[in-house]
mmCIF file of the protein (N, C-alpha, C, O) and its ligand, coordinates in Angstrom:
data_MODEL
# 
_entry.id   MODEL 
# 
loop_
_entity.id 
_entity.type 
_entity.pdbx_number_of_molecules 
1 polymer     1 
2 non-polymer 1 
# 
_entity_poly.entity_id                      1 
_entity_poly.type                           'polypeptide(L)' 
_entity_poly.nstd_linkage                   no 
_entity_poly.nstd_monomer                   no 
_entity_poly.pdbx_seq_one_letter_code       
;(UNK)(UNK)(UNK)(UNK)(UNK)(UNK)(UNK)(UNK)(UNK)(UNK)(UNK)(UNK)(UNK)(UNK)(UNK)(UNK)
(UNK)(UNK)(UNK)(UNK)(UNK)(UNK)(UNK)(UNK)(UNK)(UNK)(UNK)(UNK)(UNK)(UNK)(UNK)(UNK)
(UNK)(UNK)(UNK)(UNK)(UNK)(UNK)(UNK)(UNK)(UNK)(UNK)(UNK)(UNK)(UNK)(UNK)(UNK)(UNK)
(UNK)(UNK)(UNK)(UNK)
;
_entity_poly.pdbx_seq_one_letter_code_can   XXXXXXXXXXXXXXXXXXXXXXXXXXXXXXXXXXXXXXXXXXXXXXXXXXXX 
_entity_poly.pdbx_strand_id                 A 
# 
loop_
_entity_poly_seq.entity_id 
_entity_poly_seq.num 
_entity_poly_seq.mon_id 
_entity_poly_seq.hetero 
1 1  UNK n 
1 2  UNK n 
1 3  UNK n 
1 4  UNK n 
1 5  UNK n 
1 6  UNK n 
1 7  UNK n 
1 8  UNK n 
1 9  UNK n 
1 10 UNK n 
1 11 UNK n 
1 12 UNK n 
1 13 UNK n 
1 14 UNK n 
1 15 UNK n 
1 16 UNK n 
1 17 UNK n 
1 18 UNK n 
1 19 UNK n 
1 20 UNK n 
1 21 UNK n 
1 22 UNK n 
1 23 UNK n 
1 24 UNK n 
1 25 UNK n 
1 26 UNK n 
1 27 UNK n 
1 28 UNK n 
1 29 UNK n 
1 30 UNK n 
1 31 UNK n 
1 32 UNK n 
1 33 UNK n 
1 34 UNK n 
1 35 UNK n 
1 36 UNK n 
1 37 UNK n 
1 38 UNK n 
1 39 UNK n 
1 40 UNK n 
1 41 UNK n 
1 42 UNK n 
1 43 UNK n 
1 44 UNK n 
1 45 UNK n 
1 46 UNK n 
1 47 UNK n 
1 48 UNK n 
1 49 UNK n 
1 50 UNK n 
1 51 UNK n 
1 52 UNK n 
# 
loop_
_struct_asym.id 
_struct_asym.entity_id 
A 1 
B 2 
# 
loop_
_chem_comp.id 
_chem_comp.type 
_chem_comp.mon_nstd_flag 
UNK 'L-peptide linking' . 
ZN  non-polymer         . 
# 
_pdbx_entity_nonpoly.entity_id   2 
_pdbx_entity_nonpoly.name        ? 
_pdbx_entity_nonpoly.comp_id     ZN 
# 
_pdbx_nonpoly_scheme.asym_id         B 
_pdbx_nonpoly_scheme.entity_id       2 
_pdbx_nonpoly_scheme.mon_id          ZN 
_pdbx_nonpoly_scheme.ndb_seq_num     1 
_pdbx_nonpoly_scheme.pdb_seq_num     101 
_pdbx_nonpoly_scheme.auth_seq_num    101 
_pdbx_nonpoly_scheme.pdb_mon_id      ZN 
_pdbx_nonpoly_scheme.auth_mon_id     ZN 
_pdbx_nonpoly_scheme.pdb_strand_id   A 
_pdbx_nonpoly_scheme.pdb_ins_code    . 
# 
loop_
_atom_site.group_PDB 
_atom_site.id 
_atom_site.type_symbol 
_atom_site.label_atom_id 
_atom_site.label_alt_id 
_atom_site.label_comp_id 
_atom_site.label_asym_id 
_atom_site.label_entity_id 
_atom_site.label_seq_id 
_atom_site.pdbx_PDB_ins_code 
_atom_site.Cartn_x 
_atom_site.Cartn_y 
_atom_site.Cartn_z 
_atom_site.occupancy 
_atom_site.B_iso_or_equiv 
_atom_site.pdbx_formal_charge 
_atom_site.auth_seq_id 
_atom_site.auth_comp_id 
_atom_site.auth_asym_id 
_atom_site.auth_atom_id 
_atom_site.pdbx_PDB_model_num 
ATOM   1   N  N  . UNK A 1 1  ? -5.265  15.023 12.822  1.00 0.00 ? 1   UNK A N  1 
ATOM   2   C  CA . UNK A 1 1  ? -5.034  14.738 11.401  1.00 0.00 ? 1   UNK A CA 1 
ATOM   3   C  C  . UNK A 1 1  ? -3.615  14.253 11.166  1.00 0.00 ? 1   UNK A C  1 
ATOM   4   O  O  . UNK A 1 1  ? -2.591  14.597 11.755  1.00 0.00 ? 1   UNK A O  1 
ATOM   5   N  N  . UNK A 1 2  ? -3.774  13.381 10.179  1.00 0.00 ? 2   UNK A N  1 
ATOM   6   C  CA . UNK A 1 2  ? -1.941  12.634 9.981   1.00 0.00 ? 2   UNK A CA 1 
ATOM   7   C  C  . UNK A 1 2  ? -1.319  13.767 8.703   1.00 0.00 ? 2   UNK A C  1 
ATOM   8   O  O  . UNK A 1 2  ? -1.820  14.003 7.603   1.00 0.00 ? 2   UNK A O  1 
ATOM   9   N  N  . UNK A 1 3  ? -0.313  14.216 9.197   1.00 0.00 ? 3   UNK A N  1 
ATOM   10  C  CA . UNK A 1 3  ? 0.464   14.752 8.059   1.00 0.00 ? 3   UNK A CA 1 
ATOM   11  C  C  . UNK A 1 3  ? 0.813   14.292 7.244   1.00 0.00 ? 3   UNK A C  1 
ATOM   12  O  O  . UNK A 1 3  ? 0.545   13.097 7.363   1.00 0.00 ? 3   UNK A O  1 
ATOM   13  N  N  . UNK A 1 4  ? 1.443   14.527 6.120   1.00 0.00 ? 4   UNK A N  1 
ATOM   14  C  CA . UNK A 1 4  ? 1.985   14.081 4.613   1.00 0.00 ? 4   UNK A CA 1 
ATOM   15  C  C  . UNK A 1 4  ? 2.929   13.338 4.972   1.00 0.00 ? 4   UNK A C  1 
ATOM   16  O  O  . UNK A 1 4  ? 3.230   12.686 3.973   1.00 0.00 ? 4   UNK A O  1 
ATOM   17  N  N  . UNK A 1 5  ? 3.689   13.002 5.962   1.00 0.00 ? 5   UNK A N  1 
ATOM   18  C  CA . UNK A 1 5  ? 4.799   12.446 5.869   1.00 0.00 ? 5   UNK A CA 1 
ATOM   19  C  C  . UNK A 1 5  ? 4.222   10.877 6.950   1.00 0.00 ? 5   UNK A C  1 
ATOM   20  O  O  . UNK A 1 5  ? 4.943   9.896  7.129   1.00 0.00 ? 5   UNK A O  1 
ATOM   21  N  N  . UNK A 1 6  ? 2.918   11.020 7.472   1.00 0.00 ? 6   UNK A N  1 
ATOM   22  C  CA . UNK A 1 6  ? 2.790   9.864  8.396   1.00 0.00 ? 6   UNK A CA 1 
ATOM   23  C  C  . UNK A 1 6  ? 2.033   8.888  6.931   1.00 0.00 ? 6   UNK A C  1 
ATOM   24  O  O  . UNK A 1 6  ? 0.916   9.063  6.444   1.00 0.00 ? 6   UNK A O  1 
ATOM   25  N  N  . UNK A 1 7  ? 2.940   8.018  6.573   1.00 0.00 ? 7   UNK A N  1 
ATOM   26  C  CA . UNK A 1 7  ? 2.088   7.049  5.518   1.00 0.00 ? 7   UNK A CA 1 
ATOM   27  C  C  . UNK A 1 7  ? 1.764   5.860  6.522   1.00 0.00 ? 7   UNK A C  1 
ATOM   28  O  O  . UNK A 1 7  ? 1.783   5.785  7.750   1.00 0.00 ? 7   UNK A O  1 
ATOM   29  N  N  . UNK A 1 8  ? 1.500   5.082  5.646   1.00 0.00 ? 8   UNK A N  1 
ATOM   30  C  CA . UNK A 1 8  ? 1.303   3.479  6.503   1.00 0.00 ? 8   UNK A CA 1 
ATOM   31  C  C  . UNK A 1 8  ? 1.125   2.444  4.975   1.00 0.00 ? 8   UNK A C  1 
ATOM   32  O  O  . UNK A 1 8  ? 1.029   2.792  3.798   1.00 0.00 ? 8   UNK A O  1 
ATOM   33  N  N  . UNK A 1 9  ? 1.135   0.972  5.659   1.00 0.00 ? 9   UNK A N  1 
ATOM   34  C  CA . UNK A 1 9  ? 0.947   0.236  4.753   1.00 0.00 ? 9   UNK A CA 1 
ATOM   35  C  C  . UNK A 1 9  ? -0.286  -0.153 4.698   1.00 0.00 ? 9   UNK A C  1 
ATOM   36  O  O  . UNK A 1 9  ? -0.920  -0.552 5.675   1.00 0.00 ? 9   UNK A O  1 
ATOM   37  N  N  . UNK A 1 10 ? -0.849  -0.038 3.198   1.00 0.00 ? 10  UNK A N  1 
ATOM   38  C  CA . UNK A 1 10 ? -2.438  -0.068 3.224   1.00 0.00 ? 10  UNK A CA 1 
ATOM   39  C  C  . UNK A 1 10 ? -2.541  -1.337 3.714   1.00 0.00 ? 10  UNK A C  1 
ATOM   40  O  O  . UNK A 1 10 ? -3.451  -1.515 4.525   1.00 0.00 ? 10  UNK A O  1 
ATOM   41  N  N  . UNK A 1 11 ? -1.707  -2.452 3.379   1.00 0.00 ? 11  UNK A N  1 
ATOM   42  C  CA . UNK A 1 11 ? -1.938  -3.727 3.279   1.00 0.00 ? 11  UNK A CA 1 
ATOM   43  C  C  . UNK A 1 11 ? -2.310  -4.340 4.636   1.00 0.00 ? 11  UNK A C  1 
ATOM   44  O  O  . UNK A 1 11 ? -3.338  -4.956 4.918   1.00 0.00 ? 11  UNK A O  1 
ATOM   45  N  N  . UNK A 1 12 ? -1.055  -3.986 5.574   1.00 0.00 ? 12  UNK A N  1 
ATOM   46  C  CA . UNK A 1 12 ? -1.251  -4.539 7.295   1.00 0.00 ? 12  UNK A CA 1 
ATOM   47  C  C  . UNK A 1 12 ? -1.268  -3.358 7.847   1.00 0.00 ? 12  UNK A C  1 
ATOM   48  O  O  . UNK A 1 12 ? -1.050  -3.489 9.051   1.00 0.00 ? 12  UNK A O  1 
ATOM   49  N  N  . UNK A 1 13 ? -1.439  -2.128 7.513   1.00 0.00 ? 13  UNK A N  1 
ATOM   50  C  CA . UNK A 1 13 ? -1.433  -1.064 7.912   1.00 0.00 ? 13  UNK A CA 1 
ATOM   51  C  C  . UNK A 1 13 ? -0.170  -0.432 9.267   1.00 0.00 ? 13  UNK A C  1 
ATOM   52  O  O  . UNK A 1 13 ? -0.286  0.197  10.320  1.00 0.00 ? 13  UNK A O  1 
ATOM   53  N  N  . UNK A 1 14 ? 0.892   -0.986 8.547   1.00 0.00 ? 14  UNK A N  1 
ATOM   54  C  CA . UNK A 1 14 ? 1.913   -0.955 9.719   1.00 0.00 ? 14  UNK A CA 1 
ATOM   55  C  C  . UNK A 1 14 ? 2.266   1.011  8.996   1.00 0.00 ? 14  UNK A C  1 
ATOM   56  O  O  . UNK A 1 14 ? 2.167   1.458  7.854   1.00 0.00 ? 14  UNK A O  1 
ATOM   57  N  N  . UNK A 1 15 ? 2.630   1.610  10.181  1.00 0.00 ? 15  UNK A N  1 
ATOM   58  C  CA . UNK A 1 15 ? 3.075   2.521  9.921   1.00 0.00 ? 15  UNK A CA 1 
ATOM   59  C  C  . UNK A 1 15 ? 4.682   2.922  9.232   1.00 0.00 ? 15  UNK A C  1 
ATOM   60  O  O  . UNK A 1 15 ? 5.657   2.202  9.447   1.00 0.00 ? 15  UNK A O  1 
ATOM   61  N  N  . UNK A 1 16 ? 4.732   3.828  8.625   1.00 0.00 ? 16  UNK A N  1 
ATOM   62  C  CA . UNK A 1 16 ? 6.064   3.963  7.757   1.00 0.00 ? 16  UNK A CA 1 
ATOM   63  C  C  . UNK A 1 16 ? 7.125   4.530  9.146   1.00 0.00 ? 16  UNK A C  1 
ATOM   64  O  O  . UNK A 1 16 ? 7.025   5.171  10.192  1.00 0.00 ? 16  UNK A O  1 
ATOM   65  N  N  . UNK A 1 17 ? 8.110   3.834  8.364   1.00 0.00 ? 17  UNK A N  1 
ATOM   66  C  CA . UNK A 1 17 ? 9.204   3.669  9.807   1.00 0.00 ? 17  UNK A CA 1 
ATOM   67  C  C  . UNK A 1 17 ? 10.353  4.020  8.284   1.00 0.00 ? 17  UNK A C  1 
ATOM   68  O  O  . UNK A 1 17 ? 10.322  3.822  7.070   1.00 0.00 ? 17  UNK A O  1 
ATOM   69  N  N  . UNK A 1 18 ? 11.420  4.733  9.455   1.00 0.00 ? 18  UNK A N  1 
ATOM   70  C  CA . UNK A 1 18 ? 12.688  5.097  8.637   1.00 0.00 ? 18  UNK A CA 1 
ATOM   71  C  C  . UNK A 1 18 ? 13.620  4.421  8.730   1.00 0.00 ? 18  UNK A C  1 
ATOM   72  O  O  . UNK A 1 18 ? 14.224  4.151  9.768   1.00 0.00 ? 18  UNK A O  1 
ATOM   73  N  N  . UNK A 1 19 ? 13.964  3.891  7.129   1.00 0.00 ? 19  UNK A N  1 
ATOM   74  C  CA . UNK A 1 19 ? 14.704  2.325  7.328   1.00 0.00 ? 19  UNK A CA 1 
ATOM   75  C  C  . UNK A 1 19 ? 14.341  1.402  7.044   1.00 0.00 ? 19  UNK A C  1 
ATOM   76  O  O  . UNK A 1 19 ? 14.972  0.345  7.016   1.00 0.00 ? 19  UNK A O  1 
ATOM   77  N  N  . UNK A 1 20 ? 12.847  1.647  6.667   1.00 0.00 ? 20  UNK A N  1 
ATOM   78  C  CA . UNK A 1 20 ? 12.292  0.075  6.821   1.00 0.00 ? 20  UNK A CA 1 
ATOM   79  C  C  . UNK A 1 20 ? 11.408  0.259  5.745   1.00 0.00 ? 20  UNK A C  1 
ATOM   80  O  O  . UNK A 1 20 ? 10.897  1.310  5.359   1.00 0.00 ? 20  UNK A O  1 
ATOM   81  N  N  . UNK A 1 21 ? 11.234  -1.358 5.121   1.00 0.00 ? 21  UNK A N  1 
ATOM   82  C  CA . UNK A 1 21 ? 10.148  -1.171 4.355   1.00 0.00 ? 21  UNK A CA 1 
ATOM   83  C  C  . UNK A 1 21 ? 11.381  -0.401 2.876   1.00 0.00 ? 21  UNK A C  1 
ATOM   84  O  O  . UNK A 1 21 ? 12.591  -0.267 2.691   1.00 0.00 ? 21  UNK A O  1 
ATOM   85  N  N  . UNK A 1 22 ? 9.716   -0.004 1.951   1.00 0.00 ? 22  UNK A N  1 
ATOM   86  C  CA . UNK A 1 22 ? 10.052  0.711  0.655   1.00 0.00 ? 22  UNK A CA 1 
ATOM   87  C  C  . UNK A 1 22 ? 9.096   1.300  0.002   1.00 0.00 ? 22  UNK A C  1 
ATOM   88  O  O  . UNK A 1 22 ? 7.962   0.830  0.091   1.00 0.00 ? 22  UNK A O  1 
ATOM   89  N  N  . UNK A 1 23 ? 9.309   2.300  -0.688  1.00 0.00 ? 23  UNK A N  1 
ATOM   90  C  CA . UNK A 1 23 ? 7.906   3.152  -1.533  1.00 0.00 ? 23  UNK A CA 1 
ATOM   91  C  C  . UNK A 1 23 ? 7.919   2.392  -3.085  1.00 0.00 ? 23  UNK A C  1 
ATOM   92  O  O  . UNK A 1 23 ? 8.933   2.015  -3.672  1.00 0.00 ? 23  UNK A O  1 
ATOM   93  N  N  . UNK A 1 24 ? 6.416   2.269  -3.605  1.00 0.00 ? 24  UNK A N  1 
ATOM   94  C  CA . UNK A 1 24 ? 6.252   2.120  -4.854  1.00 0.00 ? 24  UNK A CA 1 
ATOM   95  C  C  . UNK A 1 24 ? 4.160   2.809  -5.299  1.00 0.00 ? 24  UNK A C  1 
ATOM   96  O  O  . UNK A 1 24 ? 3.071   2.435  -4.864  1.00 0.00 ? 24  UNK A O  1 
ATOM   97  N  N  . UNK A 1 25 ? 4.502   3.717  -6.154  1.00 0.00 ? 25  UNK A N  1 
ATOM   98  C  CA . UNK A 1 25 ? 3.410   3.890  -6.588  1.00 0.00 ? 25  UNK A CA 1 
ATOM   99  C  C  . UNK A 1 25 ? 2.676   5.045  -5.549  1.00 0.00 ? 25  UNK A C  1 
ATOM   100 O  O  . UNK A 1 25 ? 1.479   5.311  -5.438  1.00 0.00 ? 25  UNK A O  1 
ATOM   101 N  N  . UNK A 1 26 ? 4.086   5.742  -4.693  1.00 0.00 ? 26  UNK A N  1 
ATOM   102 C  CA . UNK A 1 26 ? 3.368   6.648  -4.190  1.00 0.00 ? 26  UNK A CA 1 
ATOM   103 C  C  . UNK A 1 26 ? 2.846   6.180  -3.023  1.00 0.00 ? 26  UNK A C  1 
ATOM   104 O  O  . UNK A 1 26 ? 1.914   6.806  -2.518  1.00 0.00 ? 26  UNK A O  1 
ATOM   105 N  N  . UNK A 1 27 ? 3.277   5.175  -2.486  1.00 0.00 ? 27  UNK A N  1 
ATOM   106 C  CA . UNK A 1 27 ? 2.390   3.969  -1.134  1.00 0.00 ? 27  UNK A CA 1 
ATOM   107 C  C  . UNK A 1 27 ? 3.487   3.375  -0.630  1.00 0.00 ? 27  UNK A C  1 
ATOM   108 O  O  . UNK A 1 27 ? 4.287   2.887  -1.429  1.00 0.00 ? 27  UNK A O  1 
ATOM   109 N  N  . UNK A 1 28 ? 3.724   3.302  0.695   1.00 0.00 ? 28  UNK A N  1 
ATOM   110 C  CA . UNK A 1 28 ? 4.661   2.668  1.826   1.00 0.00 ? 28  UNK A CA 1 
ATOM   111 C  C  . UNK A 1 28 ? 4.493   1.446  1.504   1.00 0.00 ? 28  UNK A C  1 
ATOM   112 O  O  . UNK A 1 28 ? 3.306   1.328  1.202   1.00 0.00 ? 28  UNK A O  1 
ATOM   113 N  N  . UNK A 1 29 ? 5.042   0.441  1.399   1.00 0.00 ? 29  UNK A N  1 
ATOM   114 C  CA . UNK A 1 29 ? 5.385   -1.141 1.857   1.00 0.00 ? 29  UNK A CA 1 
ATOM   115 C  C  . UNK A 1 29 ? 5.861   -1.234 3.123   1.00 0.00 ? 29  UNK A C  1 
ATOM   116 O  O  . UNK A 1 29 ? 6.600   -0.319 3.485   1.00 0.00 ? 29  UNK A O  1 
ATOM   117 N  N  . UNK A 1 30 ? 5.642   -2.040 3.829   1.00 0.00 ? 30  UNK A N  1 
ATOM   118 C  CA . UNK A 1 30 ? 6.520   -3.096 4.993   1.00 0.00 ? 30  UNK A CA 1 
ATOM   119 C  C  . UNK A 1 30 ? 7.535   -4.160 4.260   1.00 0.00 ? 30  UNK A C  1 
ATOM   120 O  O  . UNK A 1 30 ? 8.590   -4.698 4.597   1.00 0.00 ? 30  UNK A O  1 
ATOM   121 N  N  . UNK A 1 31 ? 6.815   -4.193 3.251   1.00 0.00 ? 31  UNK A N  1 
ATOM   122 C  CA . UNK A 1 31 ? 7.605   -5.516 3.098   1.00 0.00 ? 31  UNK A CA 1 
ATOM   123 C  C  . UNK A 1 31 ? 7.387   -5.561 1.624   1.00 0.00 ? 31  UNK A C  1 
ATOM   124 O  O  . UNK A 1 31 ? 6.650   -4.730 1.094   1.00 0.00 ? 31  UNK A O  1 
ATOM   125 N  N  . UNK A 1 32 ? 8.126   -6.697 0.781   1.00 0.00 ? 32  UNK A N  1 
ATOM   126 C  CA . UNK A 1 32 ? 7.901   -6.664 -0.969  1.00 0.00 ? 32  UNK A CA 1 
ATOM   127 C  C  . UNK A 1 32 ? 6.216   -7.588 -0.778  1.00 0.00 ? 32  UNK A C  1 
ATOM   128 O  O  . UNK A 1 32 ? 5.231   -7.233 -1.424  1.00 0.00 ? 32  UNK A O  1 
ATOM   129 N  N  . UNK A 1 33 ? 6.187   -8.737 0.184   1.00 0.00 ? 33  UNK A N  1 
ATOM   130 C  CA . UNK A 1 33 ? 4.541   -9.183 0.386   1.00 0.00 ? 33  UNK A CA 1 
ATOM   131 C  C  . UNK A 1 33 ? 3.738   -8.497 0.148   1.00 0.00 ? 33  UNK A C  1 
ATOM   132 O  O  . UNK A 1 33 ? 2.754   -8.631 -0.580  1.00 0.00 ? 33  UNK A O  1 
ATOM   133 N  N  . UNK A 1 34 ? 4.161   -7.514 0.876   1.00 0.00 ? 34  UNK A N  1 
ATOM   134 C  CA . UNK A 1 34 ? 3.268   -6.263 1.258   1.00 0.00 ? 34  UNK A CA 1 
ATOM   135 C  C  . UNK A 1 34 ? 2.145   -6.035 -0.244  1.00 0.00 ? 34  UNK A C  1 
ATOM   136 O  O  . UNK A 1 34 ? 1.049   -6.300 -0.740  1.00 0.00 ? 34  UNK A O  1 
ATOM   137 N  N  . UNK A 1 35 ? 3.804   -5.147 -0.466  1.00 0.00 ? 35  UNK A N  1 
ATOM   138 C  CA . UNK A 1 35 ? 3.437   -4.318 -1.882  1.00 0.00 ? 35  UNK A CA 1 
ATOM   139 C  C  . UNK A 1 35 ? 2.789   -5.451 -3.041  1.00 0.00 ? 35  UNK A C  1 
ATOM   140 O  O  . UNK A 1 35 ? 1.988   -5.000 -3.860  1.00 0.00 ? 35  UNK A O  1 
ATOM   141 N  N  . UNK A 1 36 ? 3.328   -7.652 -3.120  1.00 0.00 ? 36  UNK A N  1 
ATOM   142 C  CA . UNK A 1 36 ? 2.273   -7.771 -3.866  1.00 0.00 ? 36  UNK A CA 1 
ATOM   143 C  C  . UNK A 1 36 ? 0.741   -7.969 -3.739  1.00 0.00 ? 36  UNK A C  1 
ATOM   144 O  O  . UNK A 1 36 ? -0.206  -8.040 -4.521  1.00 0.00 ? 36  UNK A O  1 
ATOM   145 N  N  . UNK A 1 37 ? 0.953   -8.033 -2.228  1.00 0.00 ? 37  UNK A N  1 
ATOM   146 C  CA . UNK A 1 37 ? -0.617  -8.616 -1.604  1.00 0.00 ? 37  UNK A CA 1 
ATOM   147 C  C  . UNK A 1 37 ? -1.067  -7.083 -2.175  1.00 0.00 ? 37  UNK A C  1 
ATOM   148 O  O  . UNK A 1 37 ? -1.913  -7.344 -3.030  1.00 0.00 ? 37  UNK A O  1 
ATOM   149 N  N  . UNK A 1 38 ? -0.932  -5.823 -2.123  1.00 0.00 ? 38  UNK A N  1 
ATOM   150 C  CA . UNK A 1 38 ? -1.987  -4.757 -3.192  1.00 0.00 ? 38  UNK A CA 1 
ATOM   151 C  C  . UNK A 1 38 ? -1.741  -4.608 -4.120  1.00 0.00 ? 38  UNK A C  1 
ATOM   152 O  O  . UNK A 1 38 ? -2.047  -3.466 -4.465  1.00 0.00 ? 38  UNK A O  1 
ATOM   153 N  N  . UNK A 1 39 ? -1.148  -5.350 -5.112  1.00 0.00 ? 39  UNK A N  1 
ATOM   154 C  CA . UNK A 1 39 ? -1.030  -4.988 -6.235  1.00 0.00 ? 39  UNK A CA 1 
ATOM   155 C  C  . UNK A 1 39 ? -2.194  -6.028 -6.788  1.00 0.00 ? 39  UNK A C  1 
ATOM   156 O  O  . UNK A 1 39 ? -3.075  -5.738 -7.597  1.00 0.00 ? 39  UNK A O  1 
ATOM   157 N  N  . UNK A 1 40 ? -1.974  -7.366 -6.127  1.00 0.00 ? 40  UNK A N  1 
ATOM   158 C  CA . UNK A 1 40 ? -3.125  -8.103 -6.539  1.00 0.00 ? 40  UNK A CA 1 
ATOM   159 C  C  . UNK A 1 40 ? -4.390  -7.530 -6.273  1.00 0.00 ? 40  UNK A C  1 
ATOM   160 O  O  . UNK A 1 40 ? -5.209  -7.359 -7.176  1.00 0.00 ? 40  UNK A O  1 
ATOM   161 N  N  . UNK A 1 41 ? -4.646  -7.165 -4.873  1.00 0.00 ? 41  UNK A N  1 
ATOM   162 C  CA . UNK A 1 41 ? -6.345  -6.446 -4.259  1.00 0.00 ? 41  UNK A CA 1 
ATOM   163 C  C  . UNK A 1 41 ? -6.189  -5.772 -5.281  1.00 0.00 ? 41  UNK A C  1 
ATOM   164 O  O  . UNK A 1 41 ? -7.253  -5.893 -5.889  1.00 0.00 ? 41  UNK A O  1 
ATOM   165 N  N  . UNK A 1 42 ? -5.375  -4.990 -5.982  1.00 0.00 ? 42  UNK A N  1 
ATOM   166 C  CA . UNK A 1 42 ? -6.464  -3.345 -6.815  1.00 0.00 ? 42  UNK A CA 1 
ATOM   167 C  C  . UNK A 1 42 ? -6.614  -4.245 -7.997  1.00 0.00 ? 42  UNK A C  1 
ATOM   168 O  O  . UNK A 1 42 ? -7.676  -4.226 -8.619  1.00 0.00 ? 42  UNK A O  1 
ATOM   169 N  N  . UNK A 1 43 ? -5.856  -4.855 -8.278  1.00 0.00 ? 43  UNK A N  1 
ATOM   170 C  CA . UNK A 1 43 ? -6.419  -5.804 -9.435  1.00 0.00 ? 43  UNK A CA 1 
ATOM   171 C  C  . UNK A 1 43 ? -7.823  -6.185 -9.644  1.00 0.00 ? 43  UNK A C  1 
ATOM   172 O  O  . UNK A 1 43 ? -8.606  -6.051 -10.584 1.00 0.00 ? 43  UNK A O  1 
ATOM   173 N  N  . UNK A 1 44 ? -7.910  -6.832 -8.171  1.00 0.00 ? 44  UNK A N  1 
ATOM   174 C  CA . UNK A 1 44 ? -8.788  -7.801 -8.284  1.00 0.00 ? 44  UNK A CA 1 
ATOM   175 C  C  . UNK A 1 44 ? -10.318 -6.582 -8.037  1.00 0.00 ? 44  UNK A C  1 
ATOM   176 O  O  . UNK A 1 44 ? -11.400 -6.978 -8.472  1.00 0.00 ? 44  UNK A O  1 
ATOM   177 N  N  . UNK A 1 45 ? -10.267 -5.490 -7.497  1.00 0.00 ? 45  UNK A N  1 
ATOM   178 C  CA . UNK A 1 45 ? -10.717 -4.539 -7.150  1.00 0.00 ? 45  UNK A CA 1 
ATOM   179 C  C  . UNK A 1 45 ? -10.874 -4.050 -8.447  1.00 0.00 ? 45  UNK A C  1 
ATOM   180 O  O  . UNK A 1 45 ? -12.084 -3.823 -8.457  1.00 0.00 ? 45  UNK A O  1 
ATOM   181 N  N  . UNK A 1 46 ? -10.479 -3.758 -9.479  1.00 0.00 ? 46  UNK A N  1 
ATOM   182 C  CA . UNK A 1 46 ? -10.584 -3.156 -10.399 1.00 0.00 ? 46  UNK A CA 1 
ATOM   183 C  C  . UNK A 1 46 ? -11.584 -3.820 -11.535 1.00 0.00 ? 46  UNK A C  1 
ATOM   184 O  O  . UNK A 1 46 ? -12.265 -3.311 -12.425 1.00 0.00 ? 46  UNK A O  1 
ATOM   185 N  N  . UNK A 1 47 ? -11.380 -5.108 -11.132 1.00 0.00 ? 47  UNK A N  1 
ATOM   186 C  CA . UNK A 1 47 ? -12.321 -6.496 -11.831 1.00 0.00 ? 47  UNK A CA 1 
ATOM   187 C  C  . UNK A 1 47 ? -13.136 -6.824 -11.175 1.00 0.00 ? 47  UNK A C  1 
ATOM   188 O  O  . UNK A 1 47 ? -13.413 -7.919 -11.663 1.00 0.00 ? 47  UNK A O  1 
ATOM   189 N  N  . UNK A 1 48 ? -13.872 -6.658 -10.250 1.00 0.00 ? 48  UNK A N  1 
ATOM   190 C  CA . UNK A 1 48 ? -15.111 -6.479 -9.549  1.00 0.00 ? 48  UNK A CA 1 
ATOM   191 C  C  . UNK A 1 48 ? -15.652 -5.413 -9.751  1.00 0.00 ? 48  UNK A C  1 
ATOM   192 O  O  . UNK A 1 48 ? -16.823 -5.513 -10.115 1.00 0.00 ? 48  UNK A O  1 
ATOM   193 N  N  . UNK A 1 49 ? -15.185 -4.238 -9.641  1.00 0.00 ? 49  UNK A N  1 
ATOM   194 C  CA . UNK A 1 49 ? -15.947 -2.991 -10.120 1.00 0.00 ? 49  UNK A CA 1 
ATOM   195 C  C  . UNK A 1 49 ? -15.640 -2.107 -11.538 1.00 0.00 ? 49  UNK A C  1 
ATOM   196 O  O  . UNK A 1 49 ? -15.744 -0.920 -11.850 1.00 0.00 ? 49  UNK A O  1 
ATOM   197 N  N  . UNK A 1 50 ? -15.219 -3.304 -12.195 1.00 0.00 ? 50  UNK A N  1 
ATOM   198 C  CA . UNK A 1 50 ? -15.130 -2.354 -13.577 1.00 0.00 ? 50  UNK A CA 1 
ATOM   199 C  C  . UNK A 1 50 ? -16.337 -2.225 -14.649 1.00 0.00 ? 50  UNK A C  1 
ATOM   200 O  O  . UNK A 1 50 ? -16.485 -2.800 -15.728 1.00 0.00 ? 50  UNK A O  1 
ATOM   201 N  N  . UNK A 1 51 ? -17.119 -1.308 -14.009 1.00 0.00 ? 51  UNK A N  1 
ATOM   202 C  CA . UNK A 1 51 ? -18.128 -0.838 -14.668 1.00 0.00 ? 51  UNK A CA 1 
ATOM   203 C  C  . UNK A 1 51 ? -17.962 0.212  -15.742 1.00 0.00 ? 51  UNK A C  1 
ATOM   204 O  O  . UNK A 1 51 ? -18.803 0.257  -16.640 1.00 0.00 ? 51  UNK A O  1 
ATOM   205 N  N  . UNK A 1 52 ? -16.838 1.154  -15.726 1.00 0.00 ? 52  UNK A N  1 
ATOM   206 C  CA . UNK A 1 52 ? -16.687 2.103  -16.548 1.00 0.00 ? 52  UNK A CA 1 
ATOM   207 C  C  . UNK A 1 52 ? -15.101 2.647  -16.795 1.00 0.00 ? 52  UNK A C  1 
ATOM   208 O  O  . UNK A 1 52 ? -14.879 3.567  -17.581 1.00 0.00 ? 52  UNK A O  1 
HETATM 209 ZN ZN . ZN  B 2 .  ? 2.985   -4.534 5.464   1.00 0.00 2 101 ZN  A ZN 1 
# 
């Protein structure tokens, strides 16, 4: 099991490294790409399944 402190980036799923990268929203980045390539997916995720 991964502990609380092993995050990763949902996006390329690179693991969280110290130094590197940045947190937003509670979620590791690699990179600022990173963080917009999911900001768009939950978007777009949220508008495909917004049923309720
Ligand atoms: Zn990344």
């Amino acid at each position: 099991m991964f502990g609380l402190f092993a995050r990763k980036d949902p996006v390329c799923g690179m693991k969280e490294e110290k130094g590197k990268g940045f947190e937003k929203s509670g979620k590791w980045f690699c990179s600022e790409q990173c963080s917009k390539g999911y900001e768009k997916e939950a978007k777009q995720t949220k508008h495909s399944h917004g049923c309720c």
